[in-house]
Structures are given as structure tokens and as C-alpha cells.
matplotlib code that plots the C-alpha trace (Angstrom):
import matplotlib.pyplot as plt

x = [50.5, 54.0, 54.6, 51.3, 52.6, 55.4, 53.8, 51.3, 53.8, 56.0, 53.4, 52.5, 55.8, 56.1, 52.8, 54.3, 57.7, 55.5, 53.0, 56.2, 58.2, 55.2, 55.0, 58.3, 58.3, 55.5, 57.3, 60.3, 58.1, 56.5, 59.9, 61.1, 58.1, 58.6, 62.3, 61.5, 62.5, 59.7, 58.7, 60.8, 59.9, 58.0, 60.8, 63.0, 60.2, 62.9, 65.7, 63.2, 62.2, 65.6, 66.3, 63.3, 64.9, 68.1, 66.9, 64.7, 67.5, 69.8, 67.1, 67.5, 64.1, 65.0, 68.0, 70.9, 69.0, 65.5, 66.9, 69.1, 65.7, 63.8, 66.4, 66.5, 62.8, 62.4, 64.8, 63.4, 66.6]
y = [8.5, 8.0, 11.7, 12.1, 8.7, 10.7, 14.0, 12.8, 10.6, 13.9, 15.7, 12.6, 13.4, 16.7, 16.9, 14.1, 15.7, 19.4, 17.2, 16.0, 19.0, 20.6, 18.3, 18.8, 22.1, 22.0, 19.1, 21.5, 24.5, 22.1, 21.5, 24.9, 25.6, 23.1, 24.0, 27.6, 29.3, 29.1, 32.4, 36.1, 38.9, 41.5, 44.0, 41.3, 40.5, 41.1, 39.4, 36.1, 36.7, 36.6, 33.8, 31.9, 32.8, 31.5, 28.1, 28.1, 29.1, 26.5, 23.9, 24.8, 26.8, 29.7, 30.8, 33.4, 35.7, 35.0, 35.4, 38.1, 40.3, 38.6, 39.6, 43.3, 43.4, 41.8, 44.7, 47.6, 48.0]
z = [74.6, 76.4, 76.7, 78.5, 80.5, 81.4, 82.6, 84.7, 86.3, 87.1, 87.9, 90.8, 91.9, 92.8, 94.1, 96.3, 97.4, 98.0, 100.4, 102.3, 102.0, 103.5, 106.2, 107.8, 107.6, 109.7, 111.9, 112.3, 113.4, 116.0, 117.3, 117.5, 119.2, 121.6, 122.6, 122.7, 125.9, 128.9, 128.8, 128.3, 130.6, 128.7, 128.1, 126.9, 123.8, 121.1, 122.5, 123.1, 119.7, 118.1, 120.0, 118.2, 114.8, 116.1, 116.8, 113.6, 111.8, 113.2, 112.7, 109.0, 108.4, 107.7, 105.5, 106.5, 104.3, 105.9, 109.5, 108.6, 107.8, 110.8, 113.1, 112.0, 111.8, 114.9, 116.6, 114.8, 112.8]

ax = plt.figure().add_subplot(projection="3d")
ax.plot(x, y, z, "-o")
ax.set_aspect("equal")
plt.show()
């Protein structure tokens, strides 16, 4: 009886800390979207773009890896 004591308390909390997790994540998108620049002119859509992975990426959302590939995708590299 104590090992299933012991499971189902584990499994309360890492439901717990993936339900908060998951909330700043979307707390941290929020504010990225928030500081984002105004508005690019058209022809600048991948600069403005890169400049949103910047801040996200500065914020701590996305890893060097992650904006690496954004970055490249975003510029058609």
C-alpha cells in the first residue's frame, strides 16, 4: 500500500509542475507578444520576424538550438 501512496503522490506532482510549467509558457508568450515591435513594413516581414525570435529567445522560450532553426527558417536559409 505505501508504494501505491508513493506513486500517486508523484504522479500529483508532475501533473502539478506540467499545469504550471504550462502556464508560464503561455505567460511568457503573452509578453513577447506584447513588447513585439508596432508593426514592420511588409518587405521587412523576416527581419520583424527574427526580431520576435530574438526577444523570445532572450525571454528564455526558446533555446539557441530552437532559435537557431527559427531564424534560418524564418530567412529561407
Amino acid at each position: 500500500m505505501g508504494l501505491m501512496r508513493v506513486a500517486a503522490r508523484t504522479a500529483v506532482i508532475s501533473g502539478t509542475a506540467t499545469a504550471v510549467s504550462g502556464r508560464v509558457a503561455q505567460r511568457q508568450m503573452a509578453a513577447a507578444q506584447a513588447s513585439a515591435p508596432a508593426a514592420a513594413p511588409a518587405g521587412d516581414a523576416s527581419i520583424a520576424k527574427v526580431q520576435e525570435l530574438a526577444a523570445l529567445h532572450a525571454q528564455g522560450v526558446l533555446s539557441d538550438a530552437e532559435f537557431a532553426a527559427a531564424k534560418a527558417k524564418a530567412l529561407g536559409i
